[in-house]
C-alpha positions, 0 to 999 in steps of 0.5 A: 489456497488463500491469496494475497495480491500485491499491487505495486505502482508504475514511476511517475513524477519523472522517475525512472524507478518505483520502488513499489513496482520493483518490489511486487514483482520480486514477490508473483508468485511466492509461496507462504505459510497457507497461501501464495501471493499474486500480483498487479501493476497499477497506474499512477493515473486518477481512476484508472488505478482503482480500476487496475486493482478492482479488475485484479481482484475479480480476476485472482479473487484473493482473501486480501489485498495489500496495496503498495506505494513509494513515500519519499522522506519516510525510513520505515515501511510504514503500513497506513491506518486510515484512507480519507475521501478527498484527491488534492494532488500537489503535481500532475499524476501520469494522466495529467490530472491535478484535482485540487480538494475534489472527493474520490467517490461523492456518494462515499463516507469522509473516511475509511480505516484498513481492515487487514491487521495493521498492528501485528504486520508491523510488530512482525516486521519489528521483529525481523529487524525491518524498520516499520510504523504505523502511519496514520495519514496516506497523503492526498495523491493517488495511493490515498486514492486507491486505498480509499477506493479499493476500500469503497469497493470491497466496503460490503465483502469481507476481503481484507484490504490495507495499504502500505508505504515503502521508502525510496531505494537507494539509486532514488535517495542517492543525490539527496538528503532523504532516507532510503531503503534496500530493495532486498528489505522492502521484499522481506518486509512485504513478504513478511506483511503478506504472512500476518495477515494469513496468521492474524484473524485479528489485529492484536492490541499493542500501542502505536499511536502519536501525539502528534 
């Protein structure tokens, strides 16, 4: 049976409260349609979380990998087209690490793009009244720096791998002015992005490109 592993952040930044980690741990387990999903925690530390989900992905040898991280400000689950190779974080992750404008790997190239099928996930999520874009930047703190090393990883195996940004829930959003999502969507928005890419060999042509 094919597998999907699912890797959901620790809090950081003070917060009690991941939605991402909150989610993936909904999801261990889950039956789908020619597959099951498996799960890890990872750290919100510089490094040692790309070793988290390399060290899962040797262990579960999962078919693909979608990695999961909380984006405060977004309304929408919003799987990210495109990693680049630089950490230039605006606070301190877990560890105390605050690089500013260093490259995650010096030896990798300046970008790497998702190789799971971004487009139908989304469409899919449409279709099931969950709020979902395609984003086309995963920012400069550490979910950039695990998509893009998780990418660097798999760079010669053919081990589809994504990552995927999730609203704020709404305990987090409550005492301030930005948009929040349910625990029960997240889940189901996720279940259904780990159904897409067993169903989708290819990712299908639909546009979701932005001026700017």
């Amino acid at each position: 049976m094919r597998k999907v592993l699912i890797t959901g952040f620790e809090p950081f930044g003070g917060a009690s409260v991941n939605p991402a980690l909150e989610a993936v741990q909904r999801l261990d387990g889950l039956k789908l349609n020619g597959g099951e999903i498996v799960t890890c925690e990872v750290p919100v530390t510089r490094y040692d979380a790309i070793d988290a989900v390399t060290k899962a992905i040797e262990h579960h040898q999962p078919t693909f990998v979608i990695t999961v991280g909380q984006a405060a400000g977004r309304n929408a689950i919003t799987p990210e087209r495109i990693a680049i190779n630089i950490d230039d974080f605006r606070i301190p992750d877990n560890g105390g690490n605050q690089p500013i404008d260093e490259p995650i790997f010096d030896d990798g190239p300046d970008a790497y793009f998702s190789t799971l099928p971004i487009k139908a996930m989304t469409q899919a999520m449409q279709e099931k009244g969950i709020p979902c874009t395609v984003s086309n930047t995963a920012g400069t703190f550490v979910c950039n720096h695990v998509f893009y090393g998780v990418q660097h990883f798999l760079r010669d195996t053919d081990i589809g791998h994504g990552f995927i940004h999730i609203p704020l829930l709404p305990e987090q959003a409550a005492a301030t002015d930005q948009p929040s999502m349910s625990l029960e969507t997240i889940v189901e928005g996720l279940k259904v992005a780990a159904q897409s890419v067993l169903d989708n060999k290819h990712d299908i042509a639909v546009g979701a490109g932005k001026i700017c």
